[in-house]
C-alpha positions as CSV (number, residue, x, y, z in Angstrom):
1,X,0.4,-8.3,-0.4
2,X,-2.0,-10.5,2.0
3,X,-4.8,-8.1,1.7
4,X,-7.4,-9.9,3.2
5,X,-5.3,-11.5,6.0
6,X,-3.9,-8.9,6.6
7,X,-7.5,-6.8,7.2
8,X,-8.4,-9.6,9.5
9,X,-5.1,-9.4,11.6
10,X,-6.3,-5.9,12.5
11,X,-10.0,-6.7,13.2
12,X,-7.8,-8.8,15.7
13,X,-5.9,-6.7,17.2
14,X,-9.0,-4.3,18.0
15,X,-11.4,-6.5,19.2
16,X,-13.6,-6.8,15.9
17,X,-12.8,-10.7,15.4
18,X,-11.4,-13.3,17.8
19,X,-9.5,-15.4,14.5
20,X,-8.5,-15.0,11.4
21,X,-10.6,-17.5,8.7
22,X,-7.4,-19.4,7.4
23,X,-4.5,-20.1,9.1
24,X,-1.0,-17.8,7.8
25,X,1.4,-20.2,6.7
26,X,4.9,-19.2,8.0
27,X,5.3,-16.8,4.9
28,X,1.9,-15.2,5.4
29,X,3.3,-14.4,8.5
30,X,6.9,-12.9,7.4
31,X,4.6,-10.4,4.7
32,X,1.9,-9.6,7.5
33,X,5.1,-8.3,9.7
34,X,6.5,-6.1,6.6
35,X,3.0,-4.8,5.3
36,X,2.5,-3.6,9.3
37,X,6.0,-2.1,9.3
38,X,4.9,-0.4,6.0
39,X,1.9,1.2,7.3
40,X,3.9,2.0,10.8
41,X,1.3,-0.2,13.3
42,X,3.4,-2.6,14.8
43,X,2.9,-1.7,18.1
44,X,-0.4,-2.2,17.9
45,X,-0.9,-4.9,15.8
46,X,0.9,-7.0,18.2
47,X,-1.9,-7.1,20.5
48,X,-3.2,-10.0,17.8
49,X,-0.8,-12.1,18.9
50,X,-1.9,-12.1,22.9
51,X,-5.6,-13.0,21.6
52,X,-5.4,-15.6,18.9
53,X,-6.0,-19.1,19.1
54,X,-2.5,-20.6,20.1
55,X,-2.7,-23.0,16.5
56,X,-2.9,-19.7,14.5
57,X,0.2,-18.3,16.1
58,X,3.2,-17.8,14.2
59,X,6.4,-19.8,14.9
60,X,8.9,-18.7,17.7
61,X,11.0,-17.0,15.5
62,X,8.3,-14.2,14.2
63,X,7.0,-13.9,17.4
64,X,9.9,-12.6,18.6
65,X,10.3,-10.3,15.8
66,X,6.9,-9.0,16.3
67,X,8.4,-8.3,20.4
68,X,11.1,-6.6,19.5
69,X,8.6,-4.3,17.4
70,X,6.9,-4.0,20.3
71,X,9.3,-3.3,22.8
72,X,11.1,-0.6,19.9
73,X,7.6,1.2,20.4
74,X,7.4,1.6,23.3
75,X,10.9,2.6,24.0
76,X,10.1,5.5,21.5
77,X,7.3,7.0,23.0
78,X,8.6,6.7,26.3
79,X,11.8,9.3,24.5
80,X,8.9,11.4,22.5
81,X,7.0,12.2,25.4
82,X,10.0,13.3,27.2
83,X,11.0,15.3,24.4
84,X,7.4,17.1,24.3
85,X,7.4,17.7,28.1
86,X,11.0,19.8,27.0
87,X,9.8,21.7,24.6
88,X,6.0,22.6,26.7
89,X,8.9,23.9,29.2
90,X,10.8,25.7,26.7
91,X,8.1,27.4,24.9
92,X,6.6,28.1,28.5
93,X,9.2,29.9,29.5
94,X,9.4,31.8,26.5
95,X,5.4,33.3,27.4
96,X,4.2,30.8,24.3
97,X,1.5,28.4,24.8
98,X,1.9,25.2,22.9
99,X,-0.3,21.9,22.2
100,X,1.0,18.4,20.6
101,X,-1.0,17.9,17.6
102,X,-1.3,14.5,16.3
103,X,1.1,11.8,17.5
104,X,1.8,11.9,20.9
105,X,-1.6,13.9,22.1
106,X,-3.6,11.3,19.9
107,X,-2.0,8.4,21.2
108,X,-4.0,8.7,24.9
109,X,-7.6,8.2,23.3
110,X,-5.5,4.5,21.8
111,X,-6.4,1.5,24.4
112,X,-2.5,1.2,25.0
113,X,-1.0,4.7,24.0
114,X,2.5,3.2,24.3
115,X,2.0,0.9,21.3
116,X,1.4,3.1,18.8
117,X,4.2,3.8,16.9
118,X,5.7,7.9,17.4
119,X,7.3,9.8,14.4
120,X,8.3,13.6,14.9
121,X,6.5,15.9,17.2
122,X,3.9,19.0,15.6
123,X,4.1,21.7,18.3
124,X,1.4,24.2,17.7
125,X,2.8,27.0,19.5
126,X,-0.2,30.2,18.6
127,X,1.6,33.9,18.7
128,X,1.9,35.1,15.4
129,X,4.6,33.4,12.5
130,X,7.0,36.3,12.9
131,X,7.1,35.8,16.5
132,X,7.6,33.0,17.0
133,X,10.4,33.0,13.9
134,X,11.8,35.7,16.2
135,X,12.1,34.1,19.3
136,X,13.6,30.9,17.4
137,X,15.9,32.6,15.3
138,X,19.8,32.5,16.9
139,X,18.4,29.8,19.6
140,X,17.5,27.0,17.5
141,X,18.7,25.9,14.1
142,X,15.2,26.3,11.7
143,X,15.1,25.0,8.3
144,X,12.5,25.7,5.5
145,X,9.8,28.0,7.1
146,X,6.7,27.6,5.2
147,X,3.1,29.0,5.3
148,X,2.0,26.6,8.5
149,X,5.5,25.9,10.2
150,X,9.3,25.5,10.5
151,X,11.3,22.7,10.9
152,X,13.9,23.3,14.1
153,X,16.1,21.4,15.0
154,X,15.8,20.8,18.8
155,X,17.2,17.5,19.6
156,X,19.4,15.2,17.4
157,X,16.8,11.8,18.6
158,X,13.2,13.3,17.2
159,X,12.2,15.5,14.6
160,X,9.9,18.7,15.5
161,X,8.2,20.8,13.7
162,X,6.8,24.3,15.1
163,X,3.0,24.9,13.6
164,X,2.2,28.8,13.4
165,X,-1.2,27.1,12.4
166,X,-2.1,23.5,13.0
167,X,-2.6,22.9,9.0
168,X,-4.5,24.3,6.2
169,X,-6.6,23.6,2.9
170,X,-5.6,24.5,-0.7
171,X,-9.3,25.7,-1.5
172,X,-8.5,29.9,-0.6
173,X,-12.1,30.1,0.9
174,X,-12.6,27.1,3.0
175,X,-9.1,27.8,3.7
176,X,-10.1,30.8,5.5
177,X,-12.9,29.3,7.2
178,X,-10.5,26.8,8.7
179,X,-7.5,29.3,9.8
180,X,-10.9,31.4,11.7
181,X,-11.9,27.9,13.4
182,X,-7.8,27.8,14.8
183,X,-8.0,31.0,15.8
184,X,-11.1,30.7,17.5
185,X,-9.7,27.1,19.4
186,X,-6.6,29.2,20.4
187,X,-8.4,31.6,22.0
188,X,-10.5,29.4,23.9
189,X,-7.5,27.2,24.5
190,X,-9.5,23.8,25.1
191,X,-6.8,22.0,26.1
192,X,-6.3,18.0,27.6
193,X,-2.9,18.1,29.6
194,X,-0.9,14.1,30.3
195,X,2.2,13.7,30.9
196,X,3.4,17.2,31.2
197,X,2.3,18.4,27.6
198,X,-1.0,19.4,26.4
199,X,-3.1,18.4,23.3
200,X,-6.2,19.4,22.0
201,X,-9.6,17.8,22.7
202,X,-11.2,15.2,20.3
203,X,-13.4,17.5,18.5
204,X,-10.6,19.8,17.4
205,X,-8.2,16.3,16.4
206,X,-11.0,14.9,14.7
207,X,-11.0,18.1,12.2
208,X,-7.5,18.0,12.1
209,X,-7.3,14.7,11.5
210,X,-9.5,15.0,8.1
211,X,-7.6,18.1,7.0
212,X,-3.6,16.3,8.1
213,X,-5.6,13.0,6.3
214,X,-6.8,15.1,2.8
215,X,-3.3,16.4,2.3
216,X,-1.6,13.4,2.4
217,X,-4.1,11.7,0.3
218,X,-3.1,14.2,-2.6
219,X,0.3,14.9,-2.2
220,X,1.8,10.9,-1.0
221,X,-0.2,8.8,0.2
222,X,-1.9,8.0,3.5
223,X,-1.4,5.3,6.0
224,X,-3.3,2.7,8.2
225,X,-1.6,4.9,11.0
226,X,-3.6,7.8,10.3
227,X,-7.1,5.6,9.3
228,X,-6.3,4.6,13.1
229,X,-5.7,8.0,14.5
230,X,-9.2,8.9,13.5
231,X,-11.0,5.6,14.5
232,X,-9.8,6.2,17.8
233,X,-10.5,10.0,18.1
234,X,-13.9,9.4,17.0
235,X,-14.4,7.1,19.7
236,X,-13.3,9.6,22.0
237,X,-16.0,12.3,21.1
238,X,-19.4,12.5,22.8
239,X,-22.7,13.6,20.8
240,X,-21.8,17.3,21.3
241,X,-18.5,16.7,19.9
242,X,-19.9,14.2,16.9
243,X,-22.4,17.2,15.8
244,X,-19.7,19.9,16.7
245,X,-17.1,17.5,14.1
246,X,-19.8,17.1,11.7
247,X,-21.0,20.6,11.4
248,X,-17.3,21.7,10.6
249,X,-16.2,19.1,8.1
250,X,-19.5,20.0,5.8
251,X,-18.6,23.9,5.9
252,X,-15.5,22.8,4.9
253,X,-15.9,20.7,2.3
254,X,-14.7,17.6,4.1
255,X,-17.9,15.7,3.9
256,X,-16.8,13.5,1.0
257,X,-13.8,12.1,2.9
258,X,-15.6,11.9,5.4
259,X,-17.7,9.4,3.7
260,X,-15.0,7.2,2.3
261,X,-13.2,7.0,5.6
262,X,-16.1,5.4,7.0
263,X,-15.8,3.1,4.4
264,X,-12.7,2.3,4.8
265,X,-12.8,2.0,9.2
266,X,-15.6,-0.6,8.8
267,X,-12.7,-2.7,6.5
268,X,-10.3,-2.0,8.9
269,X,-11.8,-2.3,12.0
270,X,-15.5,-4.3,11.5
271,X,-17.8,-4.5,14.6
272,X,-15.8,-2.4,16.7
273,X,-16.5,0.9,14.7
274,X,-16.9,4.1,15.6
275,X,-19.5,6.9,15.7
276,X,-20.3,7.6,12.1
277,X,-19.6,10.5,11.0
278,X,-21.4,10.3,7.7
279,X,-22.6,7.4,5.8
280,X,-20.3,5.6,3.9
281,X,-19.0,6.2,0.8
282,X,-18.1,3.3,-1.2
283,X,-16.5,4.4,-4.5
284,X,-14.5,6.8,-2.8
285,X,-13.8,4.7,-0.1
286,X,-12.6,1.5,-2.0
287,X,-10.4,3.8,-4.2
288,X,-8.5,5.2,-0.9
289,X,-8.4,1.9,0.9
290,X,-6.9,0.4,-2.4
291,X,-4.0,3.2,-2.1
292,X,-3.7,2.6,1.9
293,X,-2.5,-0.7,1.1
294,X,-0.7,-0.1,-2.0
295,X,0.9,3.0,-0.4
296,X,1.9,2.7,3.2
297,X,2.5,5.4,5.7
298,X,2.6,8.2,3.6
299,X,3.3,6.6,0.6
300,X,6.8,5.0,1.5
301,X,5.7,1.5,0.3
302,X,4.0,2.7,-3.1
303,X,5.7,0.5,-6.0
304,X,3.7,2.7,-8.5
305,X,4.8,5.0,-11.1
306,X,3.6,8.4,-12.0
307,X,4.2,10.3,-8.5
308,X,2.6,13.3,-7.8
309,X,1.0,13.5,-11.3
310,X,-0.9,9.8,-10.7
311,X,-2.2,10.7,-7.5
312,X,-3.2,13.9,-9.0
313,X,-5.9,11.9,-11.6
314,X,-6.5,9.3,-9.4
315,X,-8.0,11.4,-6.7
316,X,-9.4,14.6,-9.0
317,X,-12.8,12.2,-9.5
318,X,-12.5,12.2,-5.5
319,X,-11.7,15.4,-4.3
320,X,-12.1,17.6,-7.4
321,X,-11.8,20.9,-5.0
322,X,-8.8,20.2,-3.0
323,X,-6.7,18.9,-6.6
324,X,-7.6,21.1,-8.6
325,X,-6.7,23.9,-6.0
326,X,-3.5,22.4,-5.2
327,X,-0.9,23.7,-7.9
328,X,-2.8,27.4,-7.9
329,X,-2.0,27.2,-4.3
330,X,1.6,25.8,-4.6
331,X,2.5,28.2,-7.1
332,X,1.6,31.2,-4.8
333,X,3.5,29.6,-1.9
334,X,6.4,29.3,-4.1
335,X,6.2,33.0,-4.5
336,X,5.1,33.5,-0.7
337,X,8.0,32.5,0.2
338,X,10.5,34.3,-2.1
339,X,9.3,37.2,-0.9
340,X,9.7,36.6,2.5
341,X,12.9,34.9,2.0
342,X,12.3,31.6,3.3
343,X,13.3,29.7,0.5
């Protein structure tokens, strides 16, 4: 994998460097095009292309193939957003408030929100699990309800899950600090609205972001998509929100990622970085960005062996709270579950 070119194509595309330091051959070029399919930024990355030198431009033929990647993006978020202006309507209708979380909601704070590339839609829709079970039940077709949603199956085009809470951590204490922080947003209700749906502001996505981001870490891998997610949420907050951000992630034992994602945004992204956060952490930081791009978006691309059990000792040095939580907590969601019949 073209590692180092690769970096440099995305200090491109974000306005961190004007060119990369050594021509791609016509090759470089075919595996810069998979590796950004692997990590899901197409869309975006193809913004390189309208801003390097015309000799370091690829060949007609890739080109092409990195405008049909463009144009594929944009033609799905123009379907997602539809879809979550449906089901803002449906749930409205119903008397439940709902907010996009991730995706579609972070895509406004991106320079060009119709480039990044969608997946499913996370509707937070606050009210209670069992009502909103209730209300879904006989309407919708749901499949495996578990602690923090349900997967129904609205529309045959895009996926949707329905978040009874936005996410949570495997550590039972910080756990609860975090579920009182969602319930506390909820009842505020401090909400952006675009496009006919509504998401929550930066300071709330940035928290998500590192709890959605310290999941994935563990459990399959995490993406460039995400590491872009955040970069661009954090340069959506203001001091208040920075502090507000910071404050949070230390009582919830988030610092330490924290720390290696800034790490790994200045490799990613150079000069045009982002407020920081906390200072950066290199050994935790090389380790992730080493399983970024071994990995892909959420682990799809990951040629290692081991699974769940590798990632397990990989990141325990890491994250020693969060892993070491993780099967105590699996094992009583396994039972959790049973007992309310969900599985």
């Amino acid at each position: 994998m073209p590692d180092k070119l690769f970096l440099q194509l995305v200090q491109v595309a974000v306005g961190a460097r004007s060119a990369f330091e050594v021509t791609p051959s016509a090759g470089q070029w075919d595996a810069l095009l998979q590796t950004a399919r692997d990590q899901s930024v197409t869309g975006v990355l193809c913004h390189a292309l309208e801003v390097l030198p015309d000799g370091q431009l690829p060949s007609r033929d890739p080109i092409r193939q990195w405008m049909v990647e463009r144009t594929k993006a944009v033609r799905r978020n123009a379907l997602v957003d539809q879809r979550a202006r449906e089901l803002t309507v449906f749930f409205r209708e119903a008397g439940f408030r709902s907010a996009v979380l991730k995706g579609q909601g972070v895509a406004r704070w991106y320079p060009d929100p119709a480039l990044r590339i969608s997946g499913d839609i996370d509707l937070w829709v606050p009210g209670g699990r069992e009502a909103v079970l209730s209300y879904l039940k006989g309407r919708i077709p749901l499949r495996r309800p578990v602690y923090h949603h349900v997967e129904a199956k609205f529309f045959d085009d895009v996926e949707v899950e329905v978040h009874f809470l936005p996410a949570f951590l495997y550590h039972p204490f910080r756990n609860r600090r975090l579920q009182a922080y969602f319930a506390a947003v909820a009842q505020d209700w401090d909400l952006s609205e675009t496009e006919g749906f509504h998401y929550p502001r930066p300071a709330f996505a940035a928290v998500f972001s590192l709890v959605h981001i310290s999941k994935h870490i563990i459990n399959e891998g995490v993406g460039l998509r995400q590491v872009m997610d955040h970069h661009y949420i954090l340069q959506a907050l203001d001091e208040a929100g920075i502090e507000e951000v910071r404050k949070r992630a230390s009582e919830l034992g988030l610092a330490p990622l924290g720390g290696a994602l800034t790490y790994v945004e200045e490799r990613f992204f150079g000069s045009a970085g982002c407020p920081e956060l906390f200072p950066p952490d290199e050994r935790r930081g090389a380790r992730l960005l080493e399983d970024i791009l071994l990995s892909g978006n959420f682990g799809h691309a990951d040629q290692r062996t081991g699974g769940l059990a590798a990632r397990f000792f990989r990141f325990l040095p890491d994250y020693p709270s969060e892993v070491l939580w993780s099967p105590l907590w699996k094992a009583w969601h396994w039972v959790w579950r049973k007992c309310k019949g969900y599985l």
